[in-house]
BAMARMAR-764893 format. One record per residue: x, y, z of N, C-alpha, C in turn. Coordinates in steps of 0.1 Angstrom, whole numbers, plus 5000, padded with zeros to 4 digits. Layout:
REM BAMARMAR-764893
XYZXYZXYZ
...
REM end
This chain:
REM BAMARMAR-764893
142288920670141689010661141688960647
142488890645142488870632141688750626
141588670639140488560640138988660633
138488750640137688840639137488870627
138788910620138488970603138088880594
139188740598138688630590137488610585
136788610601135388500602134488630593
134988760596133788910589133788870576
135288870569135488840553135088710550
135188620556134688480548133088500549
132588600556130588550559130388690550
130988740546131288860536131188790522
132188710521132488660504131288540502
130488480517130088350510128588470511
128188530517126788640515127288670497
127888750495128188780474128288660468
127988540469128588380461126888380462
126288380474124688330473124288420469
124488540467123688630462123988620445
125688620440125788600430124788460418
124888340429124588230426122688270422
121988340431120488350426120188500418
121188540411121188640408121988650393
121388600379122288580372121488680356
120688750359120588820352121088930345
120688980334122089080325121689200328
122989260338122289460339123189490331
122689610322123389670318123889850326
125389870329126289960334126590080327
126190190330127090300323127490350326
129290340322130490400331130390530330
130190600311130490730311129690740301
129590850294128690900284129290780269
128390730265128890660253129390540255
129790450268129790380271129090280283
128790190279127990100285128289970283
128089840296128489770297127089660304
127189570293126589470299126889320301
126389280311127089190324126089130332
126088980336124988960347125289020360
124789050365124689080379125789040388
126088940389127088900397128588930395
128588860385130088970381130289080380
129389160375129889340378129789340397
128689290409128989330420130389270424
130989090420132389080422133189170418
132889220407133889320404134189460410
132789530411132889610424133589610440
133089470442133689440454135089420456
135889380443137189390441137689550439
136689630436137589740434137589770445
136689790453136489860467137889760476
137889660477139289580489140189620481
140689690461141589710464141889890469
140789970466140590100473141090110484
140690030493140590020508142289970514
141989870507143889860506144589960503
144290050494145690170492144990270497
143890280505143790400515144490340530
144490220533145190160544146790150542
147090150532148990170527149190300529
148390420525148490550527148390600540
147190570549147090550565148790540570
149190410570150290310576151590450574
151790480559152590520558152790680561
151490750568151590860571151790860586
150890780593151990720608153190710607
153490620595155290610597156190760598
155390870589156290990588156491030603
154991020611154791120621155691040634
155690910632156690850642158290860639
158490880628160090900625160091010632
159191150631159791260632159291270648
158691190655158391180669159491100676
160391030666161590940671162291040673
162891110659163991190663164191300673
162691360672162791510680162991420697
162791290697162691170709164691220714
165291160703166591160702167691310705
167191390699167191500701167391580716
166391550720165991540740166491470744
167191330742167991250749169291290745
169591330736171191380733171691490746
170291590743170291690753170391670768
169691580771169691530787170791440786
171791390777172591320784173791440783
173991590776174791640778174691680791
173491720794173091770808173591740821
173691570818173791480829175291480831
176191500818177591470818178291610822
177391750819178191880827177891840843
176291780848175991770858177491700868
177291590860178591470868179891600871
180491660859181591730862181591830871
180491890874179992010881180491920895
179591830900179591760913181091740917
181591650906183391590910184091710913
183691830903184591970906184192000922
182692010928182692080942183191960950
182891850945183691740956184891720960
185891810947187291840949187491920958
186892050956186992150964186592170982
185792080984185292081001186191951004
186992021015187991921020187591781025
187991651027187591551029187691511043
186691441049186891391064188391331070
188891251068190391231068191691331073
190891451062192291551062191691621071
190391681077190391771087190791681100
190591551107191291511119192491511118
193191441104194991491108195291621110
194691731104195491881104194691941115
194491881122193591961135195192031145
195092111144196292201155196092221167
196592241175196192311187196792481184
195892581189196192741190197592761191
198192731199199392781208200692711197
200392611186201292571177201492711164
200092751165199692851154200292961152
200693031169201193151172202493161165
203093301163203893311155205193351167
205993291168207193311177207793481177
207893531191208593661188209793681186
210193761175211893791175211993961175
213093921182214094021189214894081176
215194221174215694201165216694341168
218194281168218894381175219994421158
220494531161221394571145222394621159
223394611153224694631156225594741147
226094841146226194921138227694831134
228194831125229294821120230494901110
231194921109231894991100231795001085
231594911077230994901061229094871058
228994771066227294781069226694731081
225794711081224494721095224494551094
224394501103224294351106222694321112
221794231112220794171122220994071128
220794081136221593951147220093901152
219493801148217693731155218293671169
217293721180217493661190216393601191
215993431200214793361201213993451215
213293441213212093511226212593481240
212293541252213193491261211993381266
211293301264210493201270210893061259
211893031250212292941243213992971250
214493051255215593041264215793001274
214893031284214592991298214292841295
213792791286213192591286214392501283
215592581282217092481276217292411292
REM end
């Protein structure tokens, strides 16, 4: 591309050189009321033409620089949404670790696997004996853990 602008501006400046070069008679300009200027031809269009590339130049600095505003403020509100999605991601993580605490792990349900008959709760006997100052309980074991001695 910039090959492109080269070759436009150089067949640009040498078109005003040939034109300046057969073109050397005096026009006279009038900027404003009461002034006027006279000049051959050529130099007032170079000079024209200098004002316009420097025009063009500070409507292109003004351009540049109003993109720059609209991308800062397209960066940060950018930033803004990333701050947010990484809070998101970091309650997310804690949320998961917390239920992955809580649902027991493969390991511990085959060790603690019981059989029924371990579960049951043993019967006792429960005899009081009256005594003279207080009441005593004397635990007797079930008669089916007596009979296995």
């Amino acid at each position: 591309m910039r090959q492109v602008n080269f070759t436009l501006i150089f067949v640009i400046c040498l078109a005003v050189v040939l034109f300046a070069i057969e073109n050397t008679q005096l026009v006279s300009i009038k900027v404003v009321e009461g002034v006027q200027l006279t000049a051959p031809l050529s130099i007032e269009l170079i000079i024209t033409l200098g004002i316009g590339a420097v025009l063009a130049w500070v409507f292109s600095v003004w351009t540049t620089l109003q993109e720059l505003f609209v991308t800062r403020e397209a960066l940060q509100a950018r930033e803004v949404e990333i701050e947010s999605l990484q809070t998101d991601l970091e309650r997310y993580k804690a949320e998961l670790e917390e239920q992955r605490l809580l649902l027991p792990s493969q390991s511990t349900m085959t060790d603690n696997t019981v059989s029924v008959a371990t579960l049951s709760e043993p019967t006792v006997v429960k005899t009081t004996v009256p005594r003279a100052d207080t009441e005593a309980t004397i635990l007797t074991p079930p008669p089916s853990e007596l009979a296995s001695d």
